[in-house]
DSSP file (Angstrom, degrees, kcal/mol; ACC not computed):
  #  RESIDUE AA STRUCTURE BP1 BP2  ACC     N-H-->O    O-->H-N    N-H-->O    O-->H-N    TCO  KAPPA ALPHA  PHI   PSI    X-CA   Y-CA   Z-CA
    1    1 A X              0   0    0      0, 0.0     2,-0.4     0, 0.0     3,-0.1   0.000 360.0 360.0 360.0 143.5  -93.8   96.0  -32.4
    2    2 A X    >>  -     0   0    0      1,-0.1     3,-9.9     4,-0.0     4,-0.6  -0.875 360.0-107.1-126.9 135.5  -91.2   95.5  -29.9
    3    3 A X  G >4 S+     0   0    0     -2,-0.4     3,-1.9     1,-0.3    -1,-0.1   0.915 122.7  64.3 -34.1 -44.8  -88.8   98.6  -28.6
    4    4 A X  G 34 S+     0   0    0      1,-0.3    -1,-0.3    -3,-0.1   101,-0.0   0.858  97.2  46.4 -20.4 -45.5  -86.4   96.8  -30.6
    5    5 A X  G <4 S+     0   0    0     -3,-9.9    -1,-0.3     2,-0.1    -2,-0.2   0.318  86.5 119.4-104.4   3.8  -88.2   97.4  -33.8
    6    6 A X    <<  -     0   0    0     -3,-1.9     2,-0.1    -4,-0.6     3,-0.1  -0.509  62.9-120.9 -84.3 137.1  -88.8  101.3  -33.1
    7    7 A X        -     0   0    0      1,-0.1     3,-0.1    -2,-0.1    -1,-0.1  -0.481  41.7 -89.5 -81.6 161.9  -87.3  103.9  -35.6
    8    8 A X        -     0   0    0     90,-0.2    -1,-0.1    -2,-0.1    94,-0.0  -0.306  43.4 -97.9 -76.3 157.2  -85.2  106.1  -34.3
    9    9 A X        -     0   0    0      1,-0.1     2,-0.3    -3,-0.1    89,-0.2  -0.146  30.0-136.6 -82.0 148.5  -86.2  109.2  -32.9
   10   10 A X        -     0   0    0     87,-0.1     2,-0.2    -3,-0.1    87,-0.1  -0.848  11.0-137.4-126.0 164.5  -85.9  112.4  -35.0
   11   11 A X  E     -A   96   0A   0     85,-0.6    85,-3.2    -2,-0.3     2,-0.3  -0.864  25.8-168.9-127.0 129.9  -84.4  116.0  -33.4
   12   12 A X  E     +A   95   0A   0     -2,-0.2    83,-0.2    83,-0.2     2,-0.2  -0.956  21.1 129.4-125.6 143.9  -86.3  118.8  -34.4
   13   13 A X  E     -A   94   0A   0     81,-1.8    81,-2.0    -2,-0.3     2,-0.7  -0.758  50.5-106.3-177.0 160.0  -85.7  122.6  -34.2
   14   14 A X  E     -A   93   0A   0     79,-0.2    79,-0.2    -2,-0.2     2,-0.1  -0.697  32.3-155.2-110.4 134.3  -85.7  125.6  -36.2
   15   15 A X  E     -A   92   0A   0     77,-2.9    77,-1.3    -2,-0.7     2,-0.3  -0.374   5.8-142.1 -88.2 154.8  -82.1  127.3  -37.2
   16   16 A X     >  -     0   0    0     75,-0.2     4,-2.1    -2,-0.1     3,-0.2  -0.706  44.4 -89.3-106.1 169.6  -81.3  131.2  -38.2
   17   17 A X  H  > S+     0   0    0     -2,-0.3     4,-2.5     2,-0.2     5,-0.1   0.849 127.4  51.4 -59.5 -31.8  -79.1  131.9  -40.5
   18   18 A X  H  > S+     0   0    0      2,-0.2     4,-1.6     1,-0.2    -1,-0.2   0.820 107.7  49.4  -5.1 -79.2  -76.4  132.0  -38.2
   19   19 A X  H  > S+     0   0    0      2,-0.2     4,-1.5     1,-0.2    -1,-0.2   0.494 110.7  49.7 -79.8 -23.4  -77.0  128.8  -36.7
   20   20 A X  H  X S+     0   0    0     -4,-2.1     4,-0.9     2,-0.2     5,-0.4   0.887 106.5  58.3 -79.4 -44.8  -77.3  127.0  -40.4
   21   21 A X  H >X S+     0   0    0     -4,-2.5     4,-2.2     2,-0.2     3,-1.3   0.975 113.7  45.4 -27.8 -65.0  -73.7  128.9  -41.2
   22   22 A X  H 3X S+     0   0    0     -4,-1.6     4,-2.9     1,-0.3    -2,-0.2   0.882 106.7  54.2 -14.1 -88.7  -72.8  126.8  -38.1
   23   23 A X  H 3< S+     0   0    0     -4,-1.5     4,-0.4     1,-0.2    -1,-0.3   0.366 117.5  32.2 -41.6 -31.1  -74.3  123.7  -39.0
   24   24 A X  H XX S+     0   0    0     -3,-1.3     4,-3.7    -4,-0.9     3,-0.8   0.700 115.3  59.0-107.6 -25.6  -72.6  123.2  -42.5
   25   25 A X  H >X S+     0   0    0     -4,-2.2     4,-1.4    -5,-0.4     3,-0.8   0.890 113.1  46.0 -49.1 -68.3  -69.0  125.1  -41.3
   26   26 A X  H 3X S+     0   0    0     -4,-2.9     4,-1.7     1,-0.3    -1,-0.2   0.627 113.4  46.5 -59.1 -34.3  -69.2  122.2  -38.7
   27   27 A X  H <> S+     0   0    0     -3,-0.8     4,-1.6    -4,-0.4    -1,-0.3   0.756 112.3  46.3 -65.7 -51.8  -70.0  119.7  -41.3
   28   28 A X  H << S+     0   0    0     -4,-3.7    -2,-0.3    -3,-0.8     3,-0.2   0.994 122.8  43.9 -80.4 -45.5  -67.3  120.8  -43.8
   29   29 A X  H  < S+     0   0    0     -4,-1.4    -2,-0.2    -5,-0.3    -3,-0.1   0.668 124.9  22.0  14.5 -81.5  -65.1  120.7  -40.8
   30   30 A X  H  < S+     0   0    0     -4,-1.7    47,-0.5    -5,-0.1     2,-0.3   0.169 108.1  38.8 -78.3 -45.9  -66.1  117.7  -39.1
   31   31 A X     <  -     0   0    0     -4,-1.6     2,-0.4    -3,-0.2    45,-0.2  -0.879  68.4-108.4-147.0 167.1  -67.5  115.2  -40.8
   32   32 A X  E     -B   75   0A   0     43,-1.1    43,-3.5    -2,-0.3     2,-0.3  -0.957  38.1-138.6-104.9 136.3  -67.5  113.2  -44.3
   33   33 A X  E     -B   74   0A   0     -2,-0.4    41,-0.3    41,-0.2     3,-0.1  -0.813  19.2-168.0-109.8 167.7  -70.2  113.9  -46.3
   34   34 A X  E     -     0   0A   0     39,-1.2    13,-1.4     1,-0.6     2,-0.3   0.731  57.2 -49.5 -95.3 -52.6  -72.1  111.5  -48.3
   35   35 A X  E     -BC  73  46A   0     38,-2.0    38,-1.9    11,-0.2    -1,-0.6  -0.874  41.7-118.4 171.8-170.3  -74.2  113.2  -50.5
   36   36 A X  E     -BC  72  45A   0      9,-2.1     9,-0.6    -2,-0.3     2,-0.6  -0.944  15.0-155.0-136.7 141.9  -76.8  115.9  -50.8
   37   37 A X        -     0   0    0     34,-1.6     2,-0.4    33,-0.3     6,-0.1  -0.899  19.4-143.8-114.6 138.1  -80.6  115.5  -52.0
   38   38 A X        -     0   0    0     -2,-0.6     2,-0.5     4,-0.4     6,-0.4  -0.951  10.4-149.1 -85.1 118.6  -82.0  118.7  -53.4
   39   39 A X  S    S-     0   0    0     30,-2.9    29,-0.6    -2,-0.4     4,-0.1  -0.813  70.7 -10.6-133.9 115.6  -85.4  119.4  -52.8
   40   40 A X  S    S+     0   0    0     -2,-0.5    28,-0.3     1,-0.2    -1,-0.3   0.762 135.1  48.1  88.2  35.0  -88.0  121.4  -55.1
   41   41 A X  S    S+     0   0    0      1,-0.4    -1,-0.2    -3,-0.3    26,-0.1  -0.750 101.2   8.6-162.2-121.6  -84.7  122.2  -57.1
   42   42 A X  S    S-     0   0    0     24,-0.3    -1,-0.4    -2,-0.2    -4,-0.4  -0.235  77.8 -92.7 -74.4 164.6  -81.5  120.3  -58.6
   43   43 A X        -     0   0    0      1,-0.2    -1,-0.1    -6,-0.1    -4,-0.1  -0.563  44.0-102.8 -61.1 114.2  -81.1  116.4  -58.7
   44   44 A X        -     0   0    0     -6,-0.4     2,-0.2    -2,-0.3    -7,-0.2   0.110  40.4-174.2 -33.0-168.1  -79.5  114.7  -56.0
   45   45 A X  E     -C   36   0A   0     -9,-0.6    -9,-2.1    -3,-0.1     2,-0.2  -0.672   4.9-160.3 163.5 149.8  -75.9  113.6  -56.7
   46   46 A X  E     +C   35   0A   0     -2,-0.2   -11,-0.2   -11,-0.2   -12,-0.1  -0.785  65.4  24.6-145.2 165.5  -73.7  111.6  -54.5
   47   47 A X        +     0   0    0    -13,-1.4     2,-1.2    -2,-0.2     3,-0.1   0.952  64.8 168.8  39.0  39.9  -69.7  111.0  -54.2
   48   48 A X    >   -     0   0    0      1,-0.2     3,-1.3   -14,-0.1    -1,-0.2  -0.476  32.0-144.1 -77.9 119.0  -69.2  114.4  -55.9
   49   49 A X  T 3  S+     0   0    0     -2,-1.2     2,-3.8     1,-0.3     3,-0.2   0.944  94.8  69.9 -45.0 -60.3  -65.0  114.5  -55.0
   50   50 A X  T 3>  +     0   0    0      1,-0.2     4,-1.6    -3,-0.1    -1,-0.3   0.030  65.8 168.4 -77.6  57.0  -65.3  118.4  -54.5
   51   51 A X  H <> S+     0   0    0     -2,-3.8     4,-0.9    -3,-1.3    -1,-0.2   0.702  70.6  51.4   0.1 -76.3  -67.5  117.9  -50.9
   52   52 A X  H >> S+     0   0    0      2,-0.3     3,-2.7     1,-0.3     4,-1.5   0.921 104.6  45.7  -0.3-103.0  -66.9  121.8  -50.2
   53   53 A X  H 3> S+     0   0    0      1,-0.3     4,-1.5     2,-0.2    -1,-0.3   0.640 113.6  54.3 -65.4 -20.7  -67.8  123.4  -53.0
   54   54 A X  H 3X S+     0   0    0     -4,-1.6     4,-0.7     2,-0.2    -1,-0.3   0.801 115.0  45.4 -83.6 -23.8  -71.3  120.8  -52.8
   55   55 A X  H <X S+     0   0    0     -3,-2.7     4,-1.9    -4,-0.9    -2,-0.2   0.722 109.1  54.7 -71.1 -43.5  -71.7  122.2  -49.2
   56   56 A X  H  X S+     0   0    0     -4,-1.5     4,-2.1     1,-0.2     5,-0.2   0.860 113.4  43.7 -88.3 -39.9  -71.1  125.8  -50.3
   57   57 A X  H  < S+     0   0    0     -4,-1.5    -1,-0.2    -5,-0.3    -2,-0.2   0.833 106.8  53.4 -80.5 -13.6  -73.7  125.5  -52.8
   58   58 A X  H >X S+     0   0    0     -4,-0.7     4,-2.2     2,-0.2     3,-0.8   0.932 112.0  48.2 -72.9 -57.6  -76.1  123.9  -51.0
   59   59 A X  H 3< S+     0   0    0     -4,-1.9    -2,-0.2     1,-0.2     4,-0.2   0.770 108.5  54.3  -6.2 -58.0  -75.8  126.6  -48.4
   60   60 A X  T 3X S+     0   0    0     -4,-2.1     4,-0.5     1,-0.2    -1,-0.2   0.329 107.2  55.6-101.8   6.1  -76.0  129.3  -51.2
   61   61 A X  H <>>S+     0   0    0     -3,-0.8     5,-2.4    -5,-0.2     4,-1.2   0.829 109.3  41.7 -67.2 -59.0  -79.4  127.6  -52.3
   62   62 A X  H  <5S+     0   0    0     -4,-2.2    -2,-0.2     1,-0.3    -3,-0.2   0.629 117.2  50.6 -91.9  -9.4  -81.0  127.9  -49.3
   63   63 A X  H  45S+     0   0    0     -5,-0.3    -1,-0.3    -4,-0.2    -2,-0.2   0.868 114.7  43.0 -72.9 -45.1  -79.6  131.6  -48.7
   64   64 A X  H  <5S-     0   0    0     -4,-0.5    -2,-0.2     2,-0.0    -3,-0.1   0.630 108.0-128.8-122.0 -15.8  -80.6  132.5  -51.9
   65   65 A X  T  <5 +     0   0    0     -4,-1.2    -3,-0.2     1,-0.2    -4,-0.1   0.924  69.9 132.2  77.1  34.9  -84.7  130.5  -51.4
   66   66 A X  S   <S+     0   0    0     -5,-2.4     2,-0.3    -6,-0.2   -24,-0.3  -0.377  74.5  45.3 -92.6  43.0  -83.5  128.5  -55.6
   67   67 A X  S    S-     0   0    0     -6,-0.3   -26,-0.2   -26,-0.1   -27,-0.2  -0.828  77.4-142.0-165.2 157.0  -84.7  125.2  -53.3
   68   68 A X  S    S-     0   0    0    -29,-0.6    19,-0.7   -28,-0.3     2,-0.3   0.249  82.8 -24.1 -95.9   5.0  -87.3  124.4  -51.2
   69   69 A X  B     -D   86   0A   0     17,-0.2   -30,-2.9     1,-0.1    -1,-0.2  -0.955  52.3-130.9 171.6-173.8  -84.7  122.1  -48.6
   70   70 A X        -     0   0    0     15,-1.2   -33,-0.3    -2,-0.3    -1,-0.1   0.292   5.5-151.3-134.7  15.4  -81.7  120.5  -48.7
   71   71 A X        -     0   0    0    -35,-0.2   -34,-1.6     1,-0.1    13,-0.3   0.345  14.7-169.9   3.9  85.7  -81.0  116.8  -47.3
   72   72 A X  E     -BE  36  83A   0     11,-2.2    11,-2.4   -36,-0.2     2,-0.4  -0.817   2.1-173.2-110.2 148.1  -77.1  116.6  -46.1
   73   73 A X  E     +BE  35  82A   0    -38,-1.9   -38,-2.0    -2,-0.3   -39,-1.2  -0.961  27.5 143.4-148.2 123.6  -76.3  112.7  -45.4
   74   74 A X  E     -BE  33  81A   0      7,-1.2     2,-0.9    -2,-0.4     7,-0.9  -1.000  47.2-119.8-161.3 158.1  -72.9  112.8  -44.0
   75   75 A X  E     -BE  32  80A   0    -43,-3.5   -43,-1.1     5,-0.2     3,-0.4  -0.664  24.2-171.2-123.0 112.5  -71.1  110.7  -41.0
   76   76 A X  E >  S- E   0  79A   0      3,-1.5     3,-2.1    -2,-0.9   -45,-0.1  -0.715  75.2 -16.8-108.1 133.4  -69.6  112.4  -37.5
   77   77 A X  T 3  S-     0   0    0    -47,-0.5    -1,-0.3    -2,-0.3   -46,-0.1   0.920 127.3 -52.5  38.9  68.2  -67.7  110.6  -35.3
   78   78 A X  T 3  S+     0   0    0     -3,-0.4     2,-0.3     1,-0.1    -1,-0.3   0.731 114.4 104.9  49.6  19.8  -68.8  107.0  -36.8
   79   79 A X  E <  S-E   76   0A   0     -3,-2.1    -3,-1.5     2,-0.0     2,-0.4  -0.968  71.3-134.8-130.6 147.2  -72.3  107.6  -36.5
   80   80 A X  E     -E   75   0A   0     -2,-0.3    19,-1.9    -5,-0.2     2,-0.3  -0.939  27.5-159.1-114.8 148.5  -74.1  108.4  -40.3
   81   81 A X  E     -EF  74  98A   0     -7,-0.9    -7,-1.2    -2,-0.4     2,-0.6  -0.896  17.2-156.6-139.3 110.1  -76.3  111.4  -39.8
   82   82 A X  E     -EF  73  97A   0     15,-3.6    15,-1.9    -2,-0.3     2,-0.4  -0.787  13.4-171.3-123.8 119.5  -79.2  112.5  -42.0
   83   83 A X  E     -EF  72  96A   0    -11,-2.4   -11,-2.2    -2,-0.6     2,-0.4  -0.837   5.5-162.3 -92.6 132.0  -80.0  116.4  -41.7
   84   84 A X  E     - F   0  95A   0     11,-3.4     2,-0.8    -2,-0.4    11,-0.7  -0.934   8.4-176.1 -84.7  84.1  -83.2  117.6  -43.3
   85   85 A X  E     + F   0  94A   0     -2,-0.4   -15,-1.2     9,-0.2     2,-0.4  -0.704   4.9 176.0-120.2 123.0  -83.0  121.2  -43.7
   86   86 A X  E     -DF  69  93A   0      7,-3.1     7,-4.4    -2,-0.8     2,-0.4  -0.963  34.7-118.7-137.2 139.0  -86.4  122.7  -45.3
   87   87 A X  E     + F   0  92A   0    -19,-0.7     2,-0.3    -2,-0.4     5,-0.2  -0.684  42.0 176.8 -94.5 139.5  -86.8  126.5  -45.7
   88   88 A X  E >   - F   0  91A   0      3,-2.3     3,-2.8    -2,-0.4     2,-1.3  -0.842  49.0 -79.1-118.3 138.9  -90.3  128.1  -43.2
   89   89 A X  T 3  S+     0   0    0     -2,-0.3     3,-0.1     1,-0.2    -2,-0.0  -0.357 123.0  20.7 -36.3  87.5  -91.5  131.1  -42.7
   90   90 A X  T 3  S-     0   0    0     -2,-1.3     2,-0.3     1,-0.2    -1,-0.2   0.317 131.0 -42.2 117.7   5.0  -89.0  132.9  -39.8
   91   91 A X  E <  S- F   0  88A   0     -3,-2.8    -3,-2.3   -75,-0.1     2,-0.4  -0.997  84.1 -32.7 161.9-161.8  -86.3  130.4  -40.7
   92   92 A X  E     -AF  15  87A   0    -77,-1.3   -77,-2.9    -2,-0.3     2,-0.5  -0.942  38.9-147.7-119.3 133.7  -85.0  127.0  -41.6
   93   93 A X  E     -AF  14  86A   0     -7,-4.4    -7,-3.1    -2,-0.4     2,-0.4  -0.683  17.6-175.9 -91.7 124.9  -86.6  123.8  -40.2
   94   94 A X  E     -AF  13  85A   0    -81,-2.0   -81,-1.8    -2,-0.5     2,-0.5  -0.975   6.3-174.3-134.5 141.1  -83.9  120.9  -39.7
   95   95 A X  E     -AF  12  84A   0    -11,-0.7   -11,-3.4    -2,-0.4     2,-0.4  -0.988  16.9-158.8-130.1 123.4  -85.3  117.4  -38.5
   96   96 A X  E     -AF  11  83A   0    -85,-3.2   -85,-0.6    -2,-0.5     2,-0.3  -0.928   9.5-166.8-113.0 135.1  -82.1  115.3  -38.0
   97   97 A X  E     - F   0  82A   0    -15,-1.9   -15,-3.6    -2,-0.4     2,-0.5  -0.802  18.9-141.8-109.2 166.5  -82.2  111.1  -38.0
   98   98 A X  E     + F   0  81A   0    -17,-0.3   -17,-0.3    -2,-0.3   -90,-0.2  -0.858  27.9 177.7 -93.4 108.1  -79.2  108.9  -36.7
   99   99 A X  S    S+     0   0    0    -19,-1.9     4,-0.5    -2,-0.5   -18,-0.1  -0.344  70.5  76.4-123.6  50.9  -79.6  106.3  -39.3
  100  100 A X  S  > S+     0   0    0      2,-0.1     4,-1.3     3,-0.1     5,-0.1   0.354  95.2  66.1-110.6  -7.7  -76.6  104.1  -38.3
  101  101 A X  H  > S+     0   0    0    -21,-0.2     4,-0.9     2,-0.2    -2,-0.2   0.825 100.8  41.8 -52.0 -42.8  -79.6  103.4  -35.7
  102  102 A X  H >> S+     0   0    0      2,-0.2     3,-0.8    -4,-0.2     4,-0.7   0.967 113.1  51.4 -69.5 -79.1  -81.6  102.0  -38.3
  103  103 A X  H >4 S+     0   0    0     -4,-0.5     3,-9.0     1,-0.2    -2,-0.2   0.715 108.8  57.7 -13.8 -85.1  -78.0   99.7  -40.0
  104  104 A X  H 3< S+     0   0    0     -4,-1.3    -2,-0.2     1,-0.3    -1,-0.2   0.712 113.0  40.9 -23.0 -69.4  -77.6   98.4  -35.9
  105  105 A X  H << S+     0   0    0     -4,-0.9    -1,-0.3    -3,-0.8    -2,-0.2   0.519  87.2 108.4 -81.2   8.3  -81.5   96.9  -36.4
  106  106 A X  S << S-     0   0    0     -3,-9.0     0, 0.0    -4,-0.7     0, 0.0  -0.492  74.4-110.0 -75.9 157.5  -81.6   95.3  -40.0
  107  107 A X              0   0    0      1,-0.1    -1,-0.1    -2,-0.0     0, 0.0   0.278 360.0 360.0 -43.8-176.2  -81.7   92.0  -40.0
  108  108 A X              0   0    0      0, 0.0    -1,-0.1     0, 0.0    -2,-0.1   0.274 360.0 360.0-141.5 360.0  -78.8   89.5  -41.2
């Protein structure tokens, strides 16, 4: 395997509630999102028109502990983004990938 061929590096760190309030305000803000994976709860679902209100419930999921995480796949400034956000003991764990890193290396 050639540095080429390496997946991209994932960013790890654990959020308060605060700092997850941040993290989707910035998102609904900020960014288009793409869809949202529910995990240990509801079905994904993708291109839901009301964006928001899929944000604000995802949110109110992981406030409320009805899911065990959340997946938000969304694209900032031309780069597509996939945030993992899985609820721990003292907080919320989010491991984020840059997967337009992964597009950039597929073959053609």
């Amino acid at each position: 395997m050639t540095d080429d061929d390496a997946l991209p590096s994932l960013q790890e760190g654990m959020l308060d509630d605060a700092m997850l309030d941040a993290l989707f305000g910035d998102i609904a803000q900020g960014a288009e999102l793409l869809e949202i994976v529910w995990k240990g709860g509801a079905e994904a679902y993708a291109g839901d028109p009301d964006a928001a209100a899929s944000l604000a419930a995802a949110r109110a999921a992981l406030r409320e502990r009805t899911v065990f995480g959340v997946q938000l796949r969304y694209v900032h400034a031309g780069t597509e983004w996939w945030d993992t956000l899985m609820l721990v003991s003292g907080g919320t764990r989010l491991v984020r990938m840059n997967r337009s890193h992964l597009a950039a290396m597929a073959p053609t």
